[in-house]
Legacy VTK file of the C-alpha trace (Angstrom):
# vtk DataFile Version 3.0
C-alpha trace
ASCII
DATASET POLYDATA
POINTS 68 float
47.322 -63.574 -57.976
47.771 -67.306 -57.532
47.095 -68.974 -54.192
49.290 -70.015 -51.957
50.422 -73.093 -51.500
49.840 -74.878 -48.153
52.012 -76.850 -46.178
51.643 -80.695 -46.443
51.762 -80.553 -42.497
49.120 -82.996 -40.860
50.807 -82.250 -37.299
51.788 -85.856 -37.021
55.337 -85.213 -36.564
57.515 -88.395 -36.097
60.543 -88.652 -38.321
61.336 -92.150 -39.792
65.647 -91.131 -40.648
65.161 -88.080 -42.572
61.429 -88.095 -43.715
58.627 -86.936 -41.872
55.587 -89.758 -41.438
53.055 -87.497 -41.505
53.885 -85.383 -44.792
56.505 -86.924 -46.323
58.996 -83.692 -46.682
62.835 -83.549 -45.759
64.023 -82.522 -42.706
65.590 -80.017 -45.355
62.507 -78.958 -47.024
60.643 -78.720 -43.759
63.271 -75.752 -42.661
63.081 -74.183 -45.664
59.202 -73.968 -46.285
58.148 -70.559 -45.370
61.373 -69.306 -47.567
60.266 -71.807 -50.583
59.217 -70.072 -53.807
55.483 -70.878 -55.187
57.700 -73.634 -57.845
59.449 -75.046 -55.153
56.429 -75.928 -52.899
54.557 -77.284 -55.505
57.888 -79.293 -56.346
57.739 -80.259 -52.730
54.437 -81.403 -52.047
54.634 -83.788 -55.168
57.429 -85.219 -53.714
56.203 -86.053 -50.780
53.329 -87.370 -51.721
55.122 -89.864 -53.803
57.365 -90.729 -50.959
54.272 -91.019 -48.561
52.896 -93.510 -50.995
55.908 -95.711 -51.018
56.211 -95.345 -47.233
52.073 -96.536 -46.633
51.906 -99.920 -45.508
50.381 -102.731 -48.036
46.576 -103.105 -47.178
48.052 -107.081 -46.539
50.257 -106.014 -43.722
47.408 -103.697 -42.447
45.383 -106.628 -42.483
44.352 -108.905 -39.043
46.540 -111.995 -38.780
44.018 -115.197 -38.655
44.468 -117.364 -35.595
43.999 -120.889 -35.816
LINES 1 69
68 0 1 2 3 4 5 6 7 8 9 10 11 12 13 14 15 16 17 18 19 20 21 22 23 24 25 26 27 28 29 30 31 32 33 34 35 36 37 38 39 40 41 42 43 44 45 46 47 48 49 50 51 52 53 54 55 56 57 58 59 60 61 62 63 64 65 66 67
């Protein structure tokens, strides 16, 4: 039997319009987790991966400003 498939949840929950910060999922997919299919979470959790990765700041705008 396959395992099941965890929710992306890092109980930092702060929405930025309709994504979560802290995982990346949909208002929408957030909902309808515990009813998602084994395809459709893994679906999920790619996709909000990717959108966490366009949503993490540059390492340049995490950086210190210099003060002169």
């Amino acid at each position: 039997m396959a395992k099941e498939i965890e929710s992306p949840c890092v109980s930092v929950c702060r929405l930025q319009g309709e994504l979560c910060v802290g995982c990346g999922r949909s208002l929408e997919e957030i909902r309808h987790w515990k009813a998602m299919k084994r395809p459709e979470k893994m679906a999920t959790v790619k996709r909000a991966d990717q959108r966490l990765k366009k949503m993490a700041p540059t390492s340049k705008a995490m950086a210190p400003t210099e003060q002169t």
